[in-house]
C-alpha positions, 0 to 999 in steps of 0.5 A: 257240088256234092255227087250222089250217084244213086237216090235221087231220080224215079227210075226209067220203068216209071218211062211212061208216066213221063208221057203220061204227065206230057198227055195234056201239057204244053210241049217245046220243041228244040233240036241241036246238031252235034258237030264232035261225035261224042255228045258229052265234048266240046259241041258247036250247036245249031239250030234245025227244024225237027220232026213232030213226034206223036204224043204218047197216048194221043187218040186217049180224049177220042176213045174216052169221050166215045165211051162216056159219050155211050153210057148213062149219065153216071153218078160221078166220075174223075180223072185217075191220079197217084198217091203220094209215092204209090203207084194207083194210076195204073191198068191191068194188061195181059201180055200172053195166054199163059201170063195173069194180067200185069200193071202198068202205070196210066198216062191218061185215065179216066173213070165213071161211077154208079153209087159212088155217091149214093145207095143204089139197089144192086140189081139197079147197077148191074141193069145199068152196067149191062146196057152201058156193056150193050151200048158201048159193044155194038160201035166201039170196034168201029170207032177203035178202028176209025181212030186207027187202033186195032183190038187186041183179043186177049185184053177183050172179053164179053160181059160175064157174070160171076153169081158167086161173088155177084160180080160183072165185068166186060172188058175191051183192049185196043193197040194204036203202036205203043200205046195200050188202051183199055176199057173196062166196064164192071159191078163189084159189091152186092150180096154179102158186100156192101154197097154195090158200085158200077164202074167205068174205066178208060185207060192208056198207058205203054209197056214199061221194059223195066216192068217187063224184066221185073215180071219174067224174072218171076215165071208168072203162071196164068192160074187156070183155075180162076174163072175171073182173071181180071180180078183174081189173076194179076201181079201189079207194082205197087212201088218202086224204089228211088233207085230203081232196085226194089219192087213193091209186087202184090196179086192174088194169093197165089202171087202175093197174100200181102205185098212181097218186096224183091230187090231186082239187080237186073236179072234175079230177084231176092225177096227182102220183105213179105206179107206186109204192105207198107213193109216195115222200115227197120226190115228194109233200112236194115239191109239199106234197101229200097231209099224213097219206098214208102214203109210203116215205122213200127216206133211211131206207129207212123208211115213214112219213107225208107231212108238209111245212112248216107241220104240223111243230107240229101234234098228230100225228094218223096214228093217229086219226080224226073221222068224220062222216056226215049225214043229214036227215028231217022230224018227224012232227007237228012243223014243222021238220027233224031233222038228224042226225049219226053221228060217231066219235073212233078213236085210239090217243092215249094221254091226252096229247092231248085232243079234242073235238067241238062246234056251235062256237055256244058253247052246246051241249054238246061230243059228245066231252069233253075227252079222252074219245076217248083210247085207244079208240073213242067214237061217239054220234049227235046229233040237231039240230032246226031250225025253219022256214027255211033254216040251216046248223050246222056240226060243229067239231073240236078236237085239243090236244097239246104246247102246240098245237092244230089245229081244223076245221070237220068238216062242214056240213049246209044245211037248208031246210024249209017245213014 
């Protein structure tokens, strides 16, 4: 089996989306106790009964049909969905007073329309968005606290009119541990645009640590001088790299005037490509950067994605995805920890192609079989109980097409319990 080490796998930043895939499936649970200290051994594994572990985005469906439930009959309305390799389900989030507002990706959203599908009257449209703003506002601090989230100021603000753009917006932010959720209420369009439009979005999502470096790595400065931040104060990833190395950054011009591409190797950012959006693919594949980035061929006129010597003969993977998210809490009753795992397979591979994921200690079972992540998408949660001591499992990914196969360690989880 040929190895590649890099290439193959959406990176841990995209650890939400894995959740965010997991927020209506079907979940396995199965746990294996590890006799050897090292998880990657020789293992003698049983069966035990794990914890149930909250589902990433769980009160989502509470929250969304409250807020659908308190506006008026829209015109239309529809669950967010990606673009093919660009990141569009995503929400807008503040992380301090001295930041703009950030992205990062959904796991569940939801938006509604007014004049989506028909001309109506700008002043119409804002009336509308007002009483929805009016008649969500007087309750959903009640409900967000029934649920049990708790608000979170700087994401909240009241309904404010920016005349100069004819512009509306309300805004509302909530936290329930991990999870963010949002609520924005808004107009855009109307004076010199055309048509004017209302919308209503609820989203839910996590912090993604990844995201996180990539943003302090840029010494983000909130612009004092915009009045309407949400929409003219933001830095938001657009795309990311197979590897996890390049970023697709845009904003408002302060930010970015287009989109500038950064290649990250943890800690400093380089630019290596700026004001074009897609960035061109002789620009990236010349300094063999960011493989899988979707990128505009200027020969043919065409967009396509980025690839570059040595990842001509592996599978292509630009319309599929591994996505992991990790997490750990300790067993009641029991010494040890439970490490969990949340992971999805999303493709469109059509039964040619076949993956799988696994321990990688030749002894447990793969979560995914054999192409069982083919033409649709398959998410399960697995649970690994480790006893006391200091270990480090490690999830292994395997794609195999056309006579070659691409593998990666998709993420390691180093565990240490004294209990």
């Amino acid at each position: 089996m040929k190895t590649i080490q890099r290439g193959f796998i959406v990176p841990l930043l995209l650890v939400i989306i894995a959740a965010m895939l997991l927020g209506g499936g079907a979940y396995l649970y199965t746990q294996t106790k590890q006799s050897d200290s090292s998880v990657s051994g020789s293992t003698t594994s049983t069966l035990v009964t794990p914890e149930v572990q909250r589902a990433p985005c769980a009160d989502f469906d509470a929250l969304s049909q409250f807020v659908l439930g308190n506006i008026e009959k829209p015109d239309s309305q529809n669950s967010m969905q990606d673009e093919v390799n660009y990141i569009t389900k995503k929400f807008l989030w503040k992380r301090n007073s001295v930041e703009p507002f950030v992205s990062y990706p959904a796991i569940n959203g939801i938006r509604a329309f007014y004049g989506n599908d028909k001309v109506i009257p700008h002043d119409d449209i804002v009336a509308i968005i007002k009483r929805d703003s009016d008649s969500v506002g007087q309750t959903i601090g009640a409900e967000a606290q029934k649920i049990g989230m708790s608000a979170d100021a700087l994401n909240t603000q009241p309904f404010r009119a920016f005349l100069d753009r004819d512009q509306y917006i309300r805004t509302f932010g909530f936290r329930n541990g991990a999870d963010l959720y949002s609520v924005i209420l808004e107009v855009e369009g109307g004076g010199h645009q055309a048509p004017s439009e209302g919308i209503v979005t609820v989203t839910c999502g996590r912090a993604v640590a990844q995201y996180d470096k990539v943003y302090d790595a840029l010494k983000l400065k909130a612009d004092s001088a915009a009045q309407d931040a949400y929409h003219y104060d933001y830095v938001a990833i657009g795309d990311v790299s197979s590897d996890g190395s390049v970023y697709e950054i845009y904003g408002n011009p302060s930010k970015a005037r287009i989109a500038d591409y950064y290649y990250f190797d943890g800690s400093a950012l380089k630019l290596v490509s700026s004001d074009s959006s897609p960035a061109a693919c002789s620009v990236l594949e010349a300094q063999k950067v960011g493989l899988g980035m979707r990128c505009a061929d200027s020969a043919s006129n065409a967009i396509r994605t980025v690839t570059y010597a040595g990842s001509a003969s592996a599978p292509d993977l630009a319309h599929s995805s591994f996505l992991v998210s990790t997490g750990q809490v300790p067993v009641t009753g029991q010494s040890g920890t439970l490490v969990y795992f949340w992971i999805s397979a999303a493709t469109d591979l059509q039964g040619q192609e076949k993956c799988s994921i696994d321990f990688g200690d030749g002894h447990t079972n793969p979560l995914f079989e054999n192409n069982d992540c083919a033409g649709r998408t398959t998410s399960k949660v697995w649970h690994l109980y480790v006893e006391r001591g200091t270990h480090t499992p490690k999830l292994i990914g395997t794609l195999k097409a056309n006579g070659q196969s691409t593998t990666e360690i998709l993420t390691r989880a180093t565990v240490t319990t004294t209990n």
